[in-house]
Structures are given as structure tokens and as C-alpha cells.
C-alpha positions in Angstrom: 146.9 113.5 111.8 143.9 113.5 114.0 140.3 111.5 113.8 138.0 113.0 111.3 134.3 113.7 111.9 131.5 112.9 110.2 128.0 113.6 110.8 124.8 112.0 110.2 122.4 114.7 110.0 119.1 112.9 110.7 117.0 109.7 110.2 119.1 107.5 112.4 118.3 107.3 115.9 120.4 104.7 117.2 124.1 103.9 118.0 125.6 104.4 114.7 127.2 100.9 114.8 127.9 100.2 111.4 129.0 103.3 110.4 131.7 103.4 113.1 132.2 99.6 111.8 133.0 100.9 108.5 135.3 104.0 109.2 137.3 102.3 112.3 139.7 104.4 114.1 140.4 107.3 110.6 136.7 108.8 111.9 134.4 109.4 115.1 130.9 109.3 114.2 128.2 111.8 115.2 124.3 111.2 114.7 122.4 114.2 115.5 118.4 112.9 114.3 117.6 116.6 113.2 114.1 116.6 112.3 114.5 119.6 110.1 117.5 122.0 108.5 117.4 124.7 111.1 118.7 121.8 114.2 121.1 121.1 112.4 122.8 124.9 112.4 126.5 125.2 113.8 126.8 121.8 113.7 128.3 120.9 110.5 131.0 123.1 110.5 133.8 120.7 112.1 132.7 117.7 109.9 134.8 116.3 107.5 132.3 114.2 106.1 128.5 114.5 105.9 125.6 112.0 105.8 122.0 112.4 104.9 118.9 110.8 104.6 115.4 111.7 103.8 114.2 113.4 106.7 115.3 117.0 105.9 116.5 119.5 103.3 120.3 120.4 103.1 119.7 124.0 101.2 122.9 126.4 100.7 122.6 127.9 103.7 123.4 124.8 105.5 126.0 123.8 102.5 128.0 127.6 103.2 128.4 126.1 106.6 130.4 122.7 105.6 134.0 124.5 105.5 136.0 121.1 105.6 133.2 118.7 104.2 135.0 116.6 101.8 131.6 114.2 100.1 127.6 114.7 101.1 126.4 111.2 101.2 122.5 111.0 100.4 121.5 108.1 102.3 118.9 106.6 99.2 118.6 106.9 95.5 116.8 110.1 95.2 118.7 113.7 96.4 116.4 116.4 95.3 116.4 117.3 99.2 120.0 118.5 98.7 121.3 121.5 96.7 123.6 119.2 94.8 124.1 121.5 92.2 125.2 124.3 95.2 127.6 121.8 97.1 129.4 121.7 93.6 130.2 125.0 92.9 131.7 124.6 96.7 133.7 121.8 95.4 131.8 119.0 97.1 130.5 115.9 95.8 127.3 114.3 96.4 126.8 110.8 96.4 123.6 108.8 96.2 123.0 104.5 97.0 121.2 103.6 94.3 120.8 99.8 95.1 120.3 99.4 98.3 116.8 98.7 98.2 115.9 97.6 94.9 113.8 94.0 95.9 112.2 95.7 98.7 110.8 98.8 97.1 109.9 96.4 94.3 108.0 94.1 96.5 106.5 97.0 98.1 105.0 98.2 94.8 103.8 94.6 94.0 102.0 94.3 97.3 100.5 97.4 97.2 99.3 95.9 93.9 98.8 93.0 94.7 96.4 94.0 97.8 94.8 96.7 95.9 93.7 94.7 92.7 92.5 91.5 94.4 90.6 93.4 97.0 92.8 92.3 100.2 92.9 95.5 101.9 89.4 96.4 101.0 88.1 92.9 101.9 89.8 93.3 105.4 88.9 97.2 106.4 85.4 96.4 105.7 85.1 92.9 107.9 86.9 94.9 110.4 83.9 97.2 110.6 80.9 94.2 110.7 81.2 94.0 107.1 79.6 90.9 105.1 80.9 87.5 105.3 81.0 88.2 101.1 82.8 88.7 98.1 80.8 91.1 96.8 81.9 94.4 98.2 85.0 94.4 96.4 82.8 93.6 92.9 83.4 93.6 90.2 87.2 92.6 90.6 89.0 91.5 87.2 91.7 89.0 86.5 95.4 90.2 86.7 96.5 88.2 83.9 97.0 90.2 80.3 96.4 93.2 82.3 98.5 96.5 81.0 101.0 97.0 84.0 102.4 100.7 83.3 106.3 101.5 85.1 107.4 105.0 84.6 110.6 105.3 85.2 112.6 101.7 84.6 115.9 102.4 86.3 117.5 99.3 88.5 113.7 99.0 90.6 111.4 99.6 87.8 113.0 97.0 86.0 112.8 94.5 89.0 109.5 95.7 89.5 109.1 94.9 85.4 110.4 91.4 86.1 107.8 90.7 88.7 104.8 91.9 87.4 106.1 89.8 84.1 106.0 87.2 86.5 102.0 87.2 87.5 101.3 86.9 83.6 100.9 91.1 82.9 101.3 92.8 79.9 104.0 95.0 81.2 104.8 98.7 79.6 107.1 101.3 80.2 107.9 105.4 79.7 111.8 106.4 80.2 112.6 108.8 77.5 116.0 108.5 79.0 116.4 104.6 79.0 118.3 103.4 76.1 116.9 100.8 73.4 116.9 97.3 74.0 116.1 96.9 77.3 112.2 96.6 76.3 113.8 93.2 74.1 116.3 92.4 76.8 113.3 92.4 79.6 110.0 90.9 77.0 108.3 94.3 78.1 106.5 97.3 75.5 108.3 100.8 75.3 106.1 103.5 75.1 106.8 106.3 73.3 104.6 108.8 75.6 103.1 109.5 78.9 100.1 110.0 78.1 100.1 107.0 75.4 101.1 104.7 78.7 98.7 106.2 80.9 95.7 105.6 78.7 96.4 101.8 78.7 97.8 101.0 81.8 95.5 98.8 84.5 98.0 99.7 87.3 100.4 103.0 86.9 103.5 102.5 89.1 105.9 105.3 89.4 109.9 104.5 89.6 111.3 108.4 88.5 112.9 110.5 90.5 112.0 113.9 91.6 113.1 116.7 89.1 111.3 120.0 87.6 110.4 117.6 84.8 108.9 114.7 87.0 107.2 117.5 89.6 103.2 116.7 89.6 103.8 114.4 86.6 100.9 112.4 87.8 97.6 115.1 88.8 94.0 115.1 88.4 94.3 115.6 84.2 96.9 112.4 83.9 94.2 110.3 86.3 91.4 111.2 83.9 94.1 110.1 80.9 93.8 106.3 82.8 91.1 103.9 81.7 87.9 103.9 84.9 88.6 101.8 87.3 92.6 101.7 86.8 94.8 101.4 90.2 97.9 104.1 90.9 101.1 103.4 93.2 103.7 105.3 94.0 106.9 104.5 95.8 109.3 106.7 94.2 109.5 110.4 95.3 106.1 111.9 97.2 106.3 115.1 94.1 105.7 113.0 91.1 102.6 112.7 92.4 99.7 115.5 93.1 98.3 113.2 96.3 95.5 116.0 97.0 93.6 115.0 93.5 93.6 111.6 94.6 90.4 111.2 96.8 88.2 113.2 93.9 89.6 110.4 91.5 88.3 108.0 93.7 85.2 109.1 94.3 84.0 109.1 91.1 85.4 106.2 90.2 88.2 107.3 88.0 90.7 104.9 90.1 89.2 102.3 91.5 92.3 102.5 94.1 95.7 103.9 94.8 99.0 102.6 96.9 100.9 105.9 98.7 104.4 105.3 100.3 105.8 108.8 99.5 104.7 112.1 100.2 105.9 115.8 99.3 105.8 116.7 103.0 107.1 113.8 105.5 104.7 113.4 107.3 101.6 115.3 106.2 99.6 116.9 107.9 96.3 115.5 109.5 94.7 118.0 107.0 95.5 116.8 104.0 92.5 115.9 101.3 93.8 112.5 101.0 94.6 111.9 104.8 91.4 113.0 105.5 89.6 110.8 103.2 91.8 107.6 104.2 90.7 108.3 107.6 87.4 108.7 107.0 85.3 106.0 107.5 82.5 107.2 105.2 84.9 108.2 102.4 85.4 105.7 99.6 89.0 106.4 100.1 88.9 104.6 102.8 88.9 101.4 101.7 90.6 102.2 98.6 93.4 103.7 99.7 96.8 102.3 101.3 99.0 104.7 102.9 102.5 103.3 104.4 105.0 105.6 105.7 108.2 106.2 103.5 108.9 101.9 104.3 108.9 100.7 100.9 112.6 100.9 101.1 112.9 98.8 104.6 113.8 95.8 106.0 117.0 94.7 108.2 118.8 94.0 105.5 118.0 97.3 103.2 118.9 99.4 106.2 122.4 97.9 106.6 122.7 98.1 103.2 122.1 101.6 103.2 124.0 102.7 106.1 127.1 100.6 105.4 127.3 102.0 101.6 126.9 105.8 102.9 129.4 105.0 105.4 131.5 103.7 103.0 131.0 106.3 100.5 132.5 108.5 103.4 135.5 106.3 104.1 136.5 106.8 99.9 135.9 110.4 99.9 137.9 110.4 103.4 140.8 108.7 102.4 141.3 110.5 98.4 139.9 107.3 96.9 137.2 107.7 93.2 133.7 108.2 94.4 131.7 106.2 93.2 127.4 107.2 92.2 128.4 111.1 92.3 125.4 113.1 91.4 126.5 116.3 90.6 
């Protein structure tokens, strides 16, 4: 029997070292960096097995085309930019890797915290401009201690994210109607029953769901309002939990008194966008009180192995009739 074939459809750039290190002589690997669905047309019909990533949308169009695709491997925990429920009816699996970057992403969140609540980044833009040798532009800051941190979502990172803001001396809360019982006694943490009931008490709000008609928008302009003035919002889940163009109005009133952005619907958005614009804008309020970081929460050396290696190998089981493990659909 011949070499199969499989196909990284975007995201990595490079010589796809490890995942020729994982599949050895049973597979030649291909990298084509599409940068959306359509460059990716034709291409996919020879491969045996598929890999994905973040960068574009694999719709049915693209799965009709996959005639000896034998496992989709979504390159990260969420997958609601593949038709998984399609690519079953074709008979084939998709796959996530769900712990690949569980401490990063739940640093990330931390030091988007972290930098938000004690002022770092706001200290910094505005000495970077001429600003006062002062603590007062930041006033009035509060201490972190006792404060009501607020997880939504606490699957493997919201609970390391749970155990670390447990760790600066928070009062730390969840919502996960799906979570079973106990964990909130196994972790020292507060169940709450509601959204809304977590939202109204929550200091920081940090979002660790992922994307899903349910979870679409979960967090607009009426749930801000919900949080107590002056509360901080971060977000390094999926960029559609949250509605990022009601953001800046929140801010300028006061409503949040900050917010941490890793995610975005569209990747990247556009130089239009109401909260773009604001961040940008020296004059806004956003722009001091905003962080924006580009889809990284996930990354570093390790993480990215980690990722690469486990889709890869997620390949080599499906390739060789072995279970598949973390199927999705």
C-alpha cells in the first residue's frame, strides 16, 4: 500500500516538522496556509486525512469534497468553524485537543487581569504619551483580595484559571449548567445557579465556554449593564460569546471600568470595528482600558508542539484503524 496524505489546511506556515515526525514513512504531509475556505478548493480531495486550525471555516461544501478523508482534526478545543455535524452524516469524525493549552490560556486570562485591575497597562499607555509621574490616573483602584472573580464555563482551563485566581486571595464563582456537582467542593469555589446571578456579582467576568447557538452573544450590552460599575470583562474563549462592538459604550460610561480581548468573531477585524477604533484612538477611554492581543492566549513553544503533535497524532490513529480519541460529533 502506498503513502497516505494528509493535509493541513491553514495556520501553519512552516515545514511541518513534527507532523512528519509523528506520521513517519505511513503519510507525506502537505501544509497549504489557506487564509480562507475558497483556497483551499480541489485540494482536499486526495487527502486521507485532514487538519485544521482556526484560521478558516470548513463548511459542507468543502466536507463534499473530502472523498477518502478518514478523521478532521481541529487543531484547538473549540470546532464551531467546522460543520461537524455534516462531516458525520459523511461518515467522518472530528476530533478536537482539548489540553493543549490549558496553563497558557489560563495565564493569559490572569494577566489580562492582572494588568487590567492593578492599572499596569493603563499606567504604561499613558506615561508612554507624557503622562504624570503618578498614581493617580489609574484612581480609584481597589484591592484584589475578597474580590468576586466570575468563570463561565469551568471546563479543564476555567478550572485552572479557578485555581489561580483562588490563589491571589478571590472569591471565586462559577456558571456551567453542564458541570456536574462537586467540583465547586472539590475546587473551594461558589456554583452559581444563573448567569445573570454571576454576572451581578462578579468584579472580573472571564469567559471559558465554547461557541454554540446557546453561548452566541452570551455577553452584550444588556449582560454588561447586569455587572456591578466599574467591573473588568475578559475573554479568551471563542471571539462570539462575546458582542465586542458594545464594548467601548460600556466603557465610556463607566459601566466596565476595563476589558481583556484575545478572541474575535472575525480573525482579524477589521480597522472599522467600534472597539478597534476606540482602542486605537488616543482620545477614547478605550484606549487605555482596553487590551487587545491577537488569538495568543493559547501560545507558547511548548503549547504549539503540543498542539501540532496531538493533531498529528490524532491523524496517525484514525490512519491506522486505531479508537479516536476527543471525537466531537
Amino acid at each position: 500500500m502506498g503513502r497516505y496524505r494528509v493535509v493541513i489546511t491553514d495556520f501553519i506556515s512552516d515545514d511541518p516538522v513534527p507532523e512528519r515526525e509523528v506520521l513517519g514513512d505511513l503519510a507525506d504531509v502537505v501544509a497549504l496556509n489557506a487564509k480562507n475556505e475558497s483556497e483551499v478548493d480541489g485540494k482536499l480531495g486526495e487527502a486521507d486525512a485532514v487538519m485544521m486550525y482556526h484560521t478558516l471555516t470548513v463548511t459542507s461544501r468543502t466536507i463534499d469534497q473530502m472523498t477518502r478523508c478518514k478523521v478532521i482534526a481541529r487543531g484547538g478545543v473549540g470546532y464551531d468553524n467546522v460543520d461537524w455535524a455534516y462531516a458525520r452524516t459523511k461518515g467522518i469524525p472530528v476530533v478536537n485537543v482539548p489540553d493543549y493549552g490549558t496553563e497558557e490560556v489560563a495565564d493569559s486570562a490572569i494577566a489580562l487581569t492582572l494588568s487590567l485591575v492593578r492599572g499596569t497597562h493603563l499606567y504604561s499607555a499613558k506615561l508612554q504619551r507624557g503622562g504624570p509621574w503618578s498614581y493617580t490616573p489609574a484612581a480609584p483602584l481597589t484591592r484584589l483580595r475578597g474580590k468576586v472573580f466570575g468563570i463561565v464555563g469551568l471546563g479543564r482551563i476555567g478550572t485552572a484559571v479557578a485555581r489561580r485566581a483562588l490563589a491571589l486571595g478571590m472569591d471565586v464563582a462559577f456558571f456551567d449548567p453542564y458541570r456536574e456537582d462537586g467540583y465547586d467542593k472539590a475546587l473551594g469555589i461558589r456554583r452559581v445557579e444563573t448567569l445573570p446571578e454571576l454576572l451581578k456579582q462578579a468584579f472580573v467576568v472571564s469567559l471559558h465556554c465554547p461557541l454554540t447557538p446557546e453561548t452566541r452573544h452570551m455577553i452584550g450590552s444588556a449582560a454588561m449593564a447586569m455587572m456591578p460599575k466599574g467591573s473588568y470583562l475578559v475573554n479568551t474563549s471563542r471571539g462570539g460569546v462575546v458582542d465586542t462592538t458594545a464594548i467601548s459604550a460600556a466603557i465610556r460610561n463607566g459601566q466596565l471600568a476595563g476589558a481583556g480581548i484575545d478572541v474575535f468573531a472575525e480573525e482579524p477585524p477589521t480597522d472599522d470595528h467600534p472597539l478597534v477604533k476606540a482602542w486605537r484612538d488616543p482620545d477614547d477611554r478605550c484606549y487605555d482600558r482596553v487590551i487587545i492581543t491577537p488569538h495568543a492566549a493559547f501560545y507558547s513553544e511548548e503549547g504549539l508542539r503540543d498542539i501540532r503533535v496531538k493533531a498529528a497524532t490524532a491523524c496517525k490513529r484514525a490512519l491506522l484503524g486505531l479508537t479516536l480519541r476527543n471525537v466531537v460529533n
